[in-house]
Predicted model as a PDB file, atoms N, CA, C, CB and O in Angstrom, pLDDT in the B-factor column:
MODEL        1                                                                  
ATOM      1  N   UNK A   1       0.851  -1.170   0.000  1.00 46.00           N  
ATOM      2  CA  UNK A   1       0.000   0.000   0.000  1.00 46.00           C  
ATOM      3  C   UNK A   1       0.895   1.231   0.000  1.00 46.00           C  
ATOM      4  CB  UNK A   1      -0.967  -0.001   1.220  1.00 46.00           C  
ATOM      5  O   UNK A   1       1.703   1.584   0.859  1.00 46.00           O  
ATOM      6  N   UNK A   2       0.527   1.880  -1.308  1.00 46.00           N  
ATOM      7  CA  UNK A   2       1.623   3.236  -0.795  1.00 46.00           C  
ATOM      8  C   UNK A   2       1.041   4.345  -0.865  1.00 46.00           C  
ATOM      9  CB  UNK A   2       2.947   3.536  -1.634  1.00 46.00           C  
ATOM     10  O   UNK A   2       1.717   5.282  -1.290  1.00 46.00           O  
ATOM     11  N   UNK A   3      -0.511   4.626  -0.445  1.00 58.00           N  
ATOM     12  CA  UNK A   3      -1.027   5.545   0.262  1.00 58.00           C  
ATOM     13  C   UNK A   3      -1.215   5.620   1.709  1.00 58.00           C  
ATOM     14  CB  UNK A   3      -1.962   5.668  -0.198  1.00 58.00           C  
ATOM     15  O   UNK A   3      -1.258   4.519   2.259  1.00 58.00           O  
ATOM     16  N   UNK A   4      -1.370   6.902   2.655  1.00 67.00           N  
ATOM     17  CA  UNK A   4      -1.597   6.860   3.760  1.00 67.00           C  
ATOM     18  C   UNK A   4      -2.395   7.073   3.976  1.00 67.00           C  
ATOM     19  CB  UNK A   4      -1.153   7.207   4.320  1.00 67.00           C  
ATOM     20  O   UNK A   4      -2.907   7.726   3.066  1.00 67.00           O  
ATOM     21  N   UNK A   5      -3.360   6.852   5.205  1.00 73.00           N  
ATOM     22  CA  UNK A   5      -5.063   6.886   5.911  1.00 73.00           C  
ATOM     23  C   UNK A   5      -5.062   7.961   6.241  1.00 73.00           C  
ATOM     24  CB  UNK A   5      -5.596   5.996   7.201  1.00 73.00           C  
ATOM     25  O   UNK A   5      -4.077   8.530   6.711  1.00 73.00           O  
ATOM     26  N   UNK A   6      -6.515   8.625   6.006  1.00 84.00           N  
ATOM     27  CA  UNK A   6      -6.331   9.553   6.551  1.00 84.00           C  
ATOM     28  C   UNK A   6      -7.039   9.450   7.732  1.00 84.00           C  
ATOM     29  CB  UNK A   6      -6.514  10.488   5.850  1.00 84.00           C  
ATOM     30  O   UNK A   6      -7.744   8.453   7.887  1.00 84.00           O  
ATOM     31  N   UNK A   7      -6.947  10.847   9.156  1.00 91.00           N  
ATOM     32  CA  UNK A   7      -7.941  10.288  10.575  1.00 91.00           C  
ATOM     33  C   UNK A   7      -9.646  10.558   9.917  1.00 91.00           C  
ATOM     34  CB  UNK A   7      -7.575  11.614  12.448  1.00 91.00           C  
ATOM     35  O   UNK A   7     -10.019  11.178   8.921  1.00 91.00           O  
ATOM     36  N   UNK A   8     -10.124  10.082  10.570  1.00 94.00           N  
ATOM     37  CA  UNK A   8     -11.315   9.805  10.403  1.00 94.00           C  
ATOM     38  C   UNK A   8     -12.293  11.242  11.571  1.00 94.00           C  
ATOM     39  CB  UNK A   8     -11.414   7.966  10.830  1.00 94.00           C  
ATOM     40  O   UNK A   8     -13.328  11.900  11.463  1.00 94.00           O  
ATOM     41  N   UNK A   9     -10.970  11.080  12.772  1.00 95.00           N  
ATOM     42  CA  UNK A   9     -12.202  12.303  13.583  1.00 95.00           C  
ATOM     43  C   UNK A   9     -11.331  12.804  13.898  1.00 95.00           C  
ATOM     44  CB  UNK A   9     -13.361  12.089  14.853  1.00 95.00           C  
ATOM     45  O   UNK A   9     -10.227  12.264  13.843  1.00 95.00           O  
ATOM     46  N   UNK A  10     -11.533  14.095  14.370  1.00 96.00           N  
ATOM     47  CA  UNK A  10     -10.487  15.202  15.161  1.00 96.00           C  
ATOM     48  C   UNK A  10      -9.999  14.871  16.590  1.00 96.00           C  
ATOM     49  CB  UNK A  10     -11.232  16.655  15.355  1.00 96.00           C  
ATOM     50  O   UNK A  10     -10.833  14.660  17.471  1.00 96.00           O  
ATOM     51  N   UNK A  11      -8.441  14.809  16.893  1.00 94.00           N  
ATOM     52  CA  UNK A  11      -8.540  14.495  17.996  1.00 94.00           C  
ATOM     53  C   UNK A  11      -8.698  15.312  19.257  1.00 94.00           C  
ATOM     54  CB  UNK A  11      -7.756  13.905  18.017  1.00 94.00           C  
ATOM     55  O   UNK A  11      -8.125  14.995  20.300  1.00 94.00           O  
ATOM     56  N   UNK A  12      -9.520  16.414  19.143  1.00 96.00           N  
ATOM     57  CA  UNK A  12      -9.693  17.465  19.694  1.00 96.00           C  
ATOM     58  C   UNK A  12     -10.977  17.697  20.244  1.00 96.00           C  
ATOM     59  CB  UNK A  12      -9.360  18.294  18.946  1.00 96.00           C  
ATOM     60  O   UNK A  12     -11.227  18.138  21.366  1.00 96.00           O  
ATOM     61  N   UNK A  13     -12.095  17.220  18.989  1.00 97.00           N  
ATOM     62  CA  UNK A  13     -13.225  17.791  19.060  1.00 97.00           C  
ATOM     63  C   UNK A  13     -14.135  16.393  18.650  1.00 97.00           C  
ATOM     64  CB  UNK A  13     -13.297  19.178  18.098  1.00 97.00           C  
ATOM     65  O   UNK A  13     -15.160  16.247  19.315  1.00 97.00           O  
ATOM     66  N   UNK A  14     -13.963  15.789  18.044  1.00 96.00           N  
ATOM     67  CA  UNK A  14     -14.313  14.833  17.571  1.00 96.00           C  
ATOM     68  C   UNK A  14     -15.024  14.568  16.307  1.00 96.00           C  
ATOM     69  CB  UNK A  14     -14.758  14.495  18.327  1.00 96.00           C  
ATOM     70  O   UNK A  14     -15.207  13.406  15.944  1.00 96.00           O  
ATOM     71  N   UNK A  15     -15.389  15.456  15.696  1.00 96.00           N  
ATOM     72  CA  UNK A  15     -15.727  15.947  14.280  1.00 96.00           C  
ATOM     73  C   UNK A  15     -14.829  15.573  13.010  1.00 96.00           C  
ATOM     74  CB  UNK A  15     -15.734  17.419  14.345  1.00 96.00           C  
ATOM     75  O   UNK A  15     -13.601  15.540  12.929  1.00 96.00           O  
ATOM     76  N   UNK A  16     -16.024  15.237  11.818  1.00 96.00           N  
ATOM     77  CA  UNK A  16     -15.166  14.589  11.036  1.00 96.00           C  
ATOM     78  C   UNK A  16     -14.745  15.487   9.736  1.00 96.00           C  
ATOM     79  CB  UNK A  16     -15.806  13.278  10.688  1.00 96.00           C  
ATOM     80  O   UNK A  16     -14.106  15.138   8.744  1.00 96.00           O  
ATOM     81  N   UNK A  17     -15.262  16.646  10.037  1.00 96.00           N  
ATOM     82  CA  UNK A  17     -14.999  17.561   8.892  1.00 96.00           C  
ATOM     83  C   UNK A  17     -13.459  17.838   8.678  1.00 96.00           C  
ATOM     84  CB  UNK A  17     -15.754  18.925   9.136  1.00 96.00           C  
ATOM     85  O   UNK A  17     -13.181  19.032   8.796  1.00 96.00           O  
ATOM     86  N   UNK A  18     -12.472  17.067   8.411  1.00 96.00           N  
ATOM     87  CA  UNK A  18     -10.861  17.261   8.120  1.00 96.00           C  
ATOM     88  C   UNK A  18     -10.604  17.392   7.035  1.00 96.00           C  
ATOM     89  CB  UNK A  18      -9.985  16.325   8.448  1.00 96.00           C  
ATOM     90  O   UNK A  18     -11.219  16.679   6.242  1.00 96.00           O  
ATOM     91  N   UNK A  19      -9.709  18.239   6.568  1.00 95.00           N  
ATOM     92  CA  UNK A  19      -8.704  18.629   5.330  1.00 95.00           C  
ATOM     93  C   UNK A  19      -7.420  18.810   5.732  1.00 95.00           C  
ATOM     94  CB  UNK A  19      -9.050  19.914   4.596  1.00 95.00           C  
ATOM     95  O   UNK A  19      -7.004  19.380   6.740  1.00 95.00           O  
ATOM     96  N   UNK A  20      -6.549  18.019   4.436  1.00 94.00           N  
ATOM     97  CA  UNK A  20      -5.401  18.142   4.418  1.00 94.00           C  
ATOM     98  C   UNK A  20      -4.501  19.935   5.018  1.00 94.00           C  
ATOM     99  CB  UNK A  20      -5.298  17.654   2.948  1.00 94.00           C  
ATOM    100  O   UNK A  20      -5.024  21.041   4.878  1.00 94.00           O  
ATOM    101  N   UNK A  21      -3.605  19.762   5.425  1.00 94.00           N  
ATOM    102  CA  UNK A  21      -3.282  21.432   6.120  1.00 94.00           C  
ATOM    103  C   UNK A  21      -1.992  21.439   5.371  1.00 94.00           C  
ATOM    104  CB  UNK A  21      -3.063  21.715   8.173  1.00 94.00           C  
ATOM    105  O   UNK A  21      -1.189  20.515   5.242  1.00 94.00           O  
ATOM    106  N   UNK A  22      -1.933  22.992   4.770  1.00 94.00           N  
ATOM    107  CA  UNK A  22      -0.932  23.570   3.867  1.00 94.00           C  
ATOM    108  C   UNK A  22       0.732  23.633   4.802  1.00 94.00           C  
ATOM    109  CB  UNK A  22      -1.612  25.285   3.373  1.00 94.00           C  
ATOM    110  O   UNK A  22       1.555  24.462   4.413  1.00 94.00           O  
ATOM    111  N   UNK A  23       0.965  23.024   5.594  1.00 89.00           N  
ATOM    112  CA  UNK A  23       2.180  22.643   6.198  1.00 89.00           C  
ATOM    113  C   UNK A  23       3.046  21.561   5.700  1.00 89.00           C  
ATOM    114  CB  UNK A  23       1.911  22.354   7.386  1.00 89.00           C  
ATOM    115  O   UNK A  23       4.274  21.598   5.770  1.00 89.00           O  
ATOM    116  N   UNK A  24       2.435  20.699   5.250  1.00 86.00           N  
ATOM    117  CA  UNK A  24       3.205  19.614   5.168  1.00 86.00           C  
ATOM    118  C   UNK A  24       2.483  18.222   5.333  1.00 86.00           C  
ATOM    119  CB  UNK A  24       4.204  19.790   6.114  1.00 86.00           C  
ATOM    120  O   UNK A  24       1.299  18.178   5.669  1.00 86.00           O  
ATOM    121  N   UNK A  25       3.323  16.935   5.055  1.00 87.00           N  
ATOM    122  CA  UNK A  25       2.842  15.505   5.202  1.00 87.00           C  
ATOM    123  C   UNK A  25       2.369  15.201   6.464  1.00 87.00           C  
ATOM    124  CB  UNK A  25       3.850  14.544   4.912  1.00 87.00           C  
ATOM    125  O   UNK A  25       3.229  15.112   7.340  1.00 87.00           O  
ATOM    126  N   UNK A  26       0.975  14.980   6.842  1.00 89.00           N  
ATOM    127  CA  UNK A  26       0.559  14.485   8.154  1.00 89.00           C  
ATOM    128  C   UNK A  26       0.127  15.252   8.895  1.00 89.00           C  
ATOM    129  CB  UNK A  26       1.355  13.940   8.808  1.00 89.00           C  
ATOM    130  O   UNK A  26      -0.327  14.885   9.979  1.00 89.00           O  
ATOM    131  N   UNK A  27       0.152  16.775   8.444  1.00 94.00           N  
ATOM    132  CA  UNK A  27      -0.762  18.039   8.624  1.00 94.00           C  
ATOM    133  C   UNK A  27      -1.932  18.274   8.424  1.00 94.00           C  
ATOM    134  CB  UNK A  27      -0.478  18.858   8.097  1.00 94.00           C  
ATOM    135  O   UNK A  27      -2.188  18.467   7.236  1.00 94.00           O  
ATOM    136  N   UNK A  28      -3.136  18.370   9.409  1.00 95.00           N  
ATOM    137  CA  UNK A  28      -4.544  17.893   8.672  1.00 95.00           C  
ATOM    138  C   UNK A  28      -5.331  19.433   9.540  1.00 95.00           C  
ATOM    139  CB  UNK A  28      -5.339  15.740   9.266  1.00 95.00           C  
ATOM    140  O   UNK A  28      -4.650  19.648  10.543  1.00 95.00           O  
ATOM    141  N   UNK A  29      -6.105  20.129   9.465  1.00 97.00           N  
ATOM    142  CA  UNK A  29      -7.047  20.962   9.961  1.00 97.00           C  
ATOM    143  C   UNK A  29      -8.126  20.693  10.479  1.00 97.00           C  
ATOM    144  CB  UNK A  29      -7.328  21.609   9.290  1.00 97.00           C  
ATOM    145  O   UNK A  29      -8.101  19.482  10.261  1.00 97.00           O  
ATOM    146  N   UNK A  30      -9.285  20.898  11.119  1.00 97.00           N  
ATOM    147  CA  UNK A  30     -10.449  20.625  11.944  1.00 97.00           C  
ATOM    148  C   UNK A  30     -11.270  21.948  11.203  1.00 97.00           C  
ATOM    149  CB  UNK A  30     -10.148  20.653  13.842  1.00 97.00           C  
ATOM    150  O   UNK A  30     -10.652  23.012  11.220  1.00 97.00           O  
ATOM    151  N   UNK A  31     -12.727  21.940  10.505  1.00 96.00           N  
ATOM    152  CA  UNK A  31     -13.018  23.176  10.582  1.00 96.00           C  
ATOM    153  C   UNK A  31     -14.118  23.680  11.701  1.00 96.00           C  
ATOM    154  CB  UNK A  31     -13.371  23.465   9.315  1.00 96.00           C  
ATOM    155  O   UNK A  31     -14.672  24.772  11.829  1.00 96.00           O  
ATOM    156  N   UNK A  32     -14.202  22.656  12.338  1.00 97.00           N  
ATOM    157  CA  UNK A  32     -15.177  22.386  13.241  1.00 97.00           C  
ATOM    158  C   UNK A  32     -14.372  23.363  14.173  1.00 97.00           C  
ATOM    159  CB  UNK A  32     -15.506  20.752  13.678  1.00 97.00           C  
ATOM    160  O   UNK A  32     -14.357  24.590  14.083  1.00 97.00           O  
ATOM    161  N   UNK A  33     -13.766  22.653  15.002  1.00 97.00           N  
ATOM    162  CA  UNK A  33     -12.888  23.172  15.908  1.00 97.00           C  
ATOM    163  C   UNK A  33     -11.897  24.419  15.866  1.00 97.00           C  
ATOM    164  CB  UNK A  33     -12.254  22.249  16.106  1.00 97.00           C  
ATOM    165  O   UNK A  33     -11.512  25.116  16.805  1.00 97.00           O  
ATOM    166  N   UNK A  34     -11.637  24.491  14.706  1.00 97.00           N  
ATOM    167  CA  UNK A  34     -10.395  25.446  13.860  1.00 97.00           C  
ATOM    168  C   UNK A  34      -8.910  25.086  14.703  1.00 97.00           C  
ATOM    169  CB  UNK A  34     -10.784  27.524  14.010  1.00 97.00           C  
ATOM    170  O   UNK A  34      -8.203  25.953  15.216  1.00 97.00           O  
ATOM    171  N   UNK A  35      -8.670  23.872  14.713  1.00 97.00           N  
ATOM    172  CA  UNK A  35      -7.430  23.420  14.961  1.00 97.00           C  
ATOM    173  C   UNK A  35      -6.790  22.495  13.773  1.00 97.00           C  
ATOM    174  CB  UNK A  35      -7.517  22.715  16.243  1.00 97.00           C  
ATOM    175  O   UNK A  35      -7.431  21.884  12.918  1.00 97.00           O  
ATOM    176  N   UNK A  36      -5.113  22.547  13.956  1.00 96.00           N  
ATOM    177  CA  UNK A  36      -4.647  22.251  12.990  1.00 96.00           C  
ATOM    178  C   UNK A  36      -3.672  20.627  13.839  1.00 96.00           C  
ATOM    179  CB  UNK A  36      -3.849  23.739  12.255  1.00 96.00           C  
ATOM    180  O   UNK A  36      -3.735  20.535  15.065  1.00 96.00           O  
ATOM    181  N   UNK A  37      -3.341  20.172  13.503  1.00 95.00           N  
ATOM    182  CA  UNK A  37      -2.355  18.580  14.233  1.00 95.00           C  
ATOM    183  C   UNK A  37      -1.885  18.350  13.009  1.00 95.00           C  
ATOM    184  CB  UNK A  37      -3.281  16.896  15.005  1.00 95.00           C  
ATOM    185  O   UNK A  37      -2.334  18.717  11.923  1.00 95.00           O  
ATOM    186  N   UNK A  38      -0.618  17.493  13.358  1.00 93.00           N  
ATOM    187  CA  UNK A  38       0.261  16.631  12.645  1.00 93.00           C  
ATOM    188  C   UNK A  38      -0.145  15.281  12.775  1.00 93.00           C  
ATOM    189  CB  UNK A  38       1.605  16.770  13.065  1.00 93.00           C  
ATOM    190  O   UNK A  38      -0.218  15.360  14.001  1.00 93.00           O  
ATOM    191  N   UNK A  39      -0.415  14.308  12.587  1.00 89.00           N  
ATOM    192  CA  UNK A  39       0.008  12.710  12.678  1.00 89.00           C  
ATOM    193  C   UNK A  39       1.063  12.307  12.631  1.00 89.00           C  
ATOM    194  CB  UNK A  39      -0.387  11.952  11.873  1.00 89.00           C  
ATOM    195  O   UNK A  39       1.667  13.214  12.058  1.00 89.00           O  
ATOM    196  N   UNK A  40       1.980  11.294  12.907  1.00 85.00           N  
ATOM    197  CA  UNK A  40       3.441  10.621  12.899  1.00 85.00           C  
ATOM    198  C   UNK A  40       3.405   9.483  13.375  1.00 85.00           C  
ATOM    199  CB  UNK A  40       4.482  11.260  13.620  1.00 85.00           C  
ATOM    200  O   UNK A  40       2.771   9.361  14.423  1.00 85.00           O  
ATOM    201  N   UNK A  41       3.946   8.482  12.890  1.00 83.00           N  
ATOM    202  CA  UNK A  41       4.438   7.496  12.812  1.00 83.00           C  
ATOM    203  C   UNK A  41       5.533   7.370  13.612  1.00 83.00           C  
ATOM    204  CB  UNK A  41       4.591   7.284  11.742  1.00 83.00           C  
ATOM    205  O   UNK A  41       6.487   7.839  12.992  1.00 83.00           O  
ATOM    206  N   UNK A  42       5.934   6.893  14.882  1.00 83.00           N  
ATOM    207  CA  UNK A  42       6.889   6.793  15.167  1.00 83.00           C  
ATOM    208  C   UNK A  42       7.611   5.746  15.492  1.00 83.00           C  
ATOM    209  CB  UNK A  42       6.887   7.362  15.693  1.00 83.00           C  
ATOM    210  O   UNK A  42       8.717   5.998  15.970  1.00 83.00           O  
ATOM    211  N   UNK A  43       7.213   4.285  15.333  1.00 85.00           N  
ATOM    212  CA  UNK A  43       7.611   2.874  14.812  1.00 85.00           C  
ATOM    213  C   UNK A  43       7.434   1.870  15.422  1.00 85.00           C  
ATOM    214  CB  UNK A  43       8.739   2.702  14.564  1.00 85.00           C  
ATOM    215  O   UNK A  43       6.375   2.255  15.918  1.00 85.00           O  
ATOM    216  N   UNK A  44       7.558   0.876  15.833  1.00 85.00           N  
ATOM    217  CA  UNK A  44       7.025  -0.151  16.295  1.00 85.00           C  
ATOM    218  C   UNK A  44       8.086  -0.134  17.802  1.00 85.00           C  
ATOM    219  CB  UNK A  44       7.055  -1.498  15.114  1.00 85.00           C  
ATOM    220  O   UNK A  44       9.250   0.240  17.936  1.00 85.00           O  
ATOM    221  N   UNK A  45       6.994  -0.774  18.907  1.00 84.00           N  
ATOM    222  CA  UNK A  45       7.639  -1.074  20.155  1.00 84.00           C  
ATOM    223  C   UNK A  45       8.048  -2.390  20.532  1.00 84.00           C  
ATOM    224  CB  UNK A  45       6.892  -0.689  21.084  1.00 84.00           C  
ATOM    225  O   UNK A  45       7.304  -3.359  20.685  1.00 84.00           O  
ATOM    226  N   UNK A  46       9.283  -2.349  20.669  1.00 84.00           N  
ATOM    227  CA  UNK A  46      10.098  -3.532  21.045  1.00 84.00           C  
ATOM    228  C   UNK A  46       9.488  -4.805  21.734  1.00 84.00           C  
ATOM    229  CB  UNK A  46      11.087  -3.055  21.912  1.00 84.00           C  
ATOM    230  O   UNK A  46       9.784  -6.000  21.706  1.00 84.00           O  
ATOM    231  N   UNK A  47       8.670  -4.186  22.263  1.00 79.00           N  
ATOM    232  CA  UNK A  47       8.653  -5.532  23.397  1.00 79.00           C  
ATOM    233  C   UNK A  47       7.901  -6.444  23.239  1.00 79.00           C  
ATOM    234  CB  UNK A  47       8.324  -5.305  24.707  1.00 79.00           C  
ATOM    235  O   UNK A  47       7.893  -7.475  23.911  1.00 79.00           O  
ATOM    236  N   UNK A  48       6.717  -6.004  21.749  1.00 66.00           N  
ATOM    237  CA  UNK A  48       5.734  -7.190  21.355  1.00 66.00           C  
ATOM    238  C   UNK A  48       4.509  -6.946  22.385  1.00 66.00           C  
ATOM    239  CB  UNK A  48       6.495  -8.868  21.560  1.00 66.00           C  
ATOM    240  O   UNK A  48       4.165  -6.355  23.409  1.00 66.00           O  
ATOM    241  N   UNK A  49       4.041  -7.975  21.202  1.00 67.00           N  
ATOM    242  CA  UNK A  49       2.636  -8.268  21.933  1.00 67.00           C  
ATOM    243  C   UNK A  49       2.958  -9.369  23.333  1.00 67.00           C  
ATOM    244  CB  UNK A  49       1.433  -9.122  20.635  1.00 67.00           C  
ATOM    245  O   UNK A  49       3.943 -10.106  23.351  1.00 67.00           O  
ATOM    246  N   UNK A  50       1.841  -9.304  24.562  1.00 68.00           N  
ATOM    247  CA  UNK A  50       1.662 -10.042  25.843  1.00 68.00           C  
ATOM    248  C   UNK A  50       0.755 -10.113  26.065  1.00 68.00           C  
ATOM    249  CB  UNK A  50       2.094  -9.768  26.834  1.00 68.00           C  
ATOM    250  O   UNK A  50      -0.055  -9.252  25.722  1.00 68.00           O  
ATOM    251  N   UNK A  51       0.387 -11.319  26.845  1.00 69.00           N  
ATOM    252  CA  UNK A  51      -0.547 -12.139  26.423  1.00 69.00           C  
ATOM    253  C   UNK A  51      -0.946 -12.057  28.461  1.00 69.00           C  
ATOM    254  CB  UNK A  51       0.093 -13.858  25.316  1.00 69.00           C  
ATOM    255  O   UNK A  51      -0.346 -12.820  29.218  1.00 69.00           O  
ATOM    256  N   UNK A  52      -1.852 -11.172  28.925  1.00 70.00           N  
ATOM    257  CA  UNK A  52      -2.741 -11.544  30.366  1.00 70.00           C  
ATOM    258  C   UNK A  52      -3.061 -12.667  30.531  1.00 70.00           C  
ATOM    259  CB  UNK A  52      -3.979 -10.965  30.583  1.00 70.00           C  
ATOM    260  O   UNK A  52      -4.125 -12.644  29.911  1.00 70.00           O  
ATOM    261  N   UNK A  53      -2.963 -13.731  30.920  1.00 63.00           N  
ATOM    262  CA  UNK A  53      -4.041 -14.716  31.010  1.00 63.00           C  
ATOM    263  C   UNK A  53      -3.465 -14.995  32.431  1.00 63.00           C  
ATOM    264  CB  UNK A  53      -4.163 -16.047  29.787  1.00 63.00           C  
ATOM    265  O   UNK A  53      -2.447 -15.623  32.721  1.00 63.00           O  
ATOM    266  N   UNK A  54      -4.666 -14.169  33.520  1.00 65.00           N  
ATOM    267  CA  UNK A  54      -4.243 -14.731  34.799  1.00 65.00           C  
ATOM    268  C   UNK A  54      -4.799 -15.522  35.248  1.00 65.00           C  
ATOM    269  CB  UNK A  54      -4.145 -14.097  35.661  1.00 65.00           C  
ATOM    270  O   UNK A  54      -4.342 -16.152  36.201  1.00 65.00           O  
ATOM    271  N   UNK A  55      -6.163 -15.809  34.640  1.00 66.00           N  
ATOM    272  CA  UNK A  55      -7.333 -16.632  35.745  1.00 66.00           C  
ATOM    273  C   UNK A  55      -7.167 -18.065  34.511  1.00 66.00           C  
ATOM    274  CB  UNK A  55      -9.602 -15.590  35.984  1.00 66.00           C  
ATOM    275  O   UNK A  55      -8.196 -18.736  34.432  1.00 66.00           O  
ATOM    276  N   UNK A  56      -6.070 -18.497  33.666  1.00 61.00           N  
ATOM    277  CA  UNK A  56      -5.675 -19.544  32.523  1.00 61.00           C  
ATOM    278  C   UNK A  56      -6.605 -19.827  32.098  1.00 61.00           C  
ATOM    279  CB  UNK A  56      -5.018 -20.703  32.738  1.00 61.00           C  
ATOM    280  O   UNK A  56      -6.951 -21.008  32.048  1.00 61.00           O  
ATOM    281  N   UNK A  57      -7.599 -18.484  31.477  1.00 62.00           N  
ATOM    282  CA  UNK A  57      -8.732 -18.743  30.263  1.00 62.00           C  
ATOM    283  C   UNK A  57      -7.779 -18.523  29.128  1.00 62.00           C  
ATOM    284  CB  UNK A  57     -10.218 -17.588  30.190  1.00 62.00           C  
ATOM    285  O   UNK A  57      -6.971 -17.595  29.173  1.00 62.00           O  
ATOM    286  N   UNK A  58      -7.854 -19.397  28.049  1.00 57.00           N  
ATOM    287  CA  UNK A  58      -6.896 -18.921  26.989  1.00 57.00           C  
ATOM    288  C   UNK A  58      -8.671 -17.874  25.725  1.00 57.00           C  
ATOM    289  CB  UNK A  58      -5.689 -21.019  25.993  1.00 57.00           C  
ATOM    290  O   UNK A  58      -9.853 -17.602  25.938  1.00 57.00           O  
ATOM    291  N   UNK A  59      -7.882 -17.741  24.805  1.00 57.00           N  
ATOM    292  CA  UNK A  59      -8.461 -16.537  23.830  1.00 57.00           C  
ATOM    293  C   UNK A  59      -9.544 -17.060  23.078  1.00 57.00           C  
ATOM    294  CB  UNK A  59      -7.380 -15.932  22.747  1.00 57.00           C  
ATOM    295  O   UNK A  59     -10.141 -16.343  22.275  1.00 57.00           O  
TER     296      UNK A  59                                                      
ENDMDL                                                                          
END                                                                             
């Protein structure tokens, strides 16, 4: 896939009225709210997935 998602709601306000924002990649606007955010990617966490199972119900 070599497009990116875009958010779906504001993380501010919760409104889905978003457009791309004249800043840059991952720059999106609210017109609801009149706020502007970035998104980023910042990469996967080391430690993996873990698995609770205290009372040994498995999934």
């Amino acid at each position: 896939m070599s497009e990116r998602a875009a958010p779906f709601h504001c993380p501010y306000c919760g409104d889905e009225d978003l457009r791309p924002h004249e800043s840059g990649h991952g720059a999106w606007e609210c017109a609801s709210c009149n706020r502007a955010f970035q998104l980023k990617f910042l990469g996967l966490l080391t430690r993996g997935l873990t698995r609770n199972n205290v009372d040994g119900e498995g999934i």
